[in-house]
PLY file of the C-alpha trace (Angstrom):
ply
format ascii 1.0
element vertex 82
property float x
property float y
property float z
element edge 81
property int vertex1
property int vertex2
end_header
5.46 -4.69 2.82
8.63 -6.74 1.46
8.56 -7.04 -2.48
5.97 -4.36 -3.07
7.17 -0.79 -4.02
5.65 1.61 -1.67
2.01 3.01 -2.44
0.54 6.34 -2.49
-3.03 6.53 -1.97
-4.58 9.52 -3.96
-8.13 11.01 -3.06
-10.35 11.66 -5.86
-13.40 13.54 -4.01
-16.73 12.31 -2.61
-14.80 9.49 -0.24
-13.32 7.63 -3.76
-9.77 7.12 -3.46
-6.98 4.85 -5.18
-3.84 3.68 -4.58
-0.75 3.23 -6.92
2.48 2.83 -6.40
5.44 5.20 -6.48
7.41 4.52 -9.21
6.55 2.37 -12.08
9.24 -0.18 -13.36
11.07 0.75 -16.60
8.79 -1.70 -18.84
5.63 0.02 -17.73
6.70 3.46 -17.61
7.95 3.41 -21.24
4.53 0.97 -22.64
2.93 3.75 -20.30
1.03 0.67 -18.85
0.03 0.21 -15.08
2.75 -1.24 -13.15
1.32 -3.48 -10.26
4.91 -3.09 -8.25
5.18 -6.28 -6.87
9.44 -7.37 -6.86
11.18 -9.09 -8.30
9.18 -8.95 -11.09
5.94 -6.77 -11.75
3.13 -9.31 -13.28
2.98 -7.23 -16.48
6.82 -8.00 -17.28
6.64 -11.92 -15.86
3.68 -11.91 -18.56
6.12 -11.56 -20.93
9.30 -12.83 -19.86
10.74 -9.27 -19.44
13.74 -8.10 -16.88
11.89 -6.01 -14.49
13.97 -3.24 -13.74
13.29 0.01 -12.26
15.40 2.74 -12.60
16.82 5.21 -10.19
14.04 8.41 -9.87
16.27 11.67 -10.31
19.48 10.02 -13.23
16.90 7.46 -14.64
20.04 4.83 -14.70
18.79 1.41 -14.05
20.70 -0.43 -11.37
19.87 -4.52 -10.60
18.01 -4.95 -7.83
20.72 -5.71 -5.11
23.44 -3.58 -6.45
23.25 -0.92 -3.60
23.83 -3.52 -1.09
26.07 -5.94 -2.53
28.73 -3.07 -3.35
27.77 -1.93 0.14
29.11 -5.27 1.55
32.26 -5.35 -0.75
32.80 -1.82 0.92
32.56 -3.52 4.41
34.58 -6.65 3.56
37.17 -4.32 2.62
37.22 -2.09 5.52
37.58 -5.52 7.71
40.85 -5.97 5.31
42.48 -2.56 6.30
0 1
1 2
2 3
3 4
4 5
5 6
6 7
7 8
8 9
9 10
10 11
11 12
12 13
13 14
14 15
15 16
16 17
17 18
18 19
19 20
20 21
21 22
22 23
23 24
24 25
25 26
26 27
27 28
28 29
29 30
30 31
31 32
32 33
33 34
34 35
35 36
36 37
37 38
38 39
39 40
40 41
41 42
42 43
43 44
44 45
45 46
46 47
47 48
48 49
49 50
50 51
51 52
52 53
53 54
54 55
55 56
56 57
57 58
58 59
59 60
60 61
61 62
62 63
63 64
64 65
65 66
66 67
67 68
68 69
69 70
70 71
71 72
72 73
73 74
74 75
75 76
76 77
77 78
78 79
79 80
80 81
């Protein structure tokens, strides 16, 4: 689903389950405060007017949303140069 982070869904014994999500944004992982996962901005930082940002899982550097793909494209407009 676009603009959600993907969800695990975690069995808890006699047919109770929940879900959460993968990966909490920065904001909520360091208030150690549920992260709802929903992009651009997770309702717990648009609350407060926060940047939601999540960082990358294994480095922990935090990246703008978009940065992959837009040096992705720079990398293909190039290519078309050469």
């Amino acid at each position: 689903m676009p603009g959600v982070l993907p969800k695990l869904i975690v069995v808890k014994g006699c047919g109770q389950s929940q879900t959460r999500i993968a990966q909490a944004c920065d904001r909520c992982r360091s208030k150690k405060i549920r992260c709802d996962g929903h992009r651009p901005t997770c309702s717990q930082c648009s609350s407060v007017g926060f940047e939601c940002r999540t960082s990358d899982k294994l480095s922990r550097r935090a990246f703008p949303r978009g940065y992959t793909e837009s040096l992705e494209e720079r990398v293909r407009a190039l290519e078309r140069e050469v």
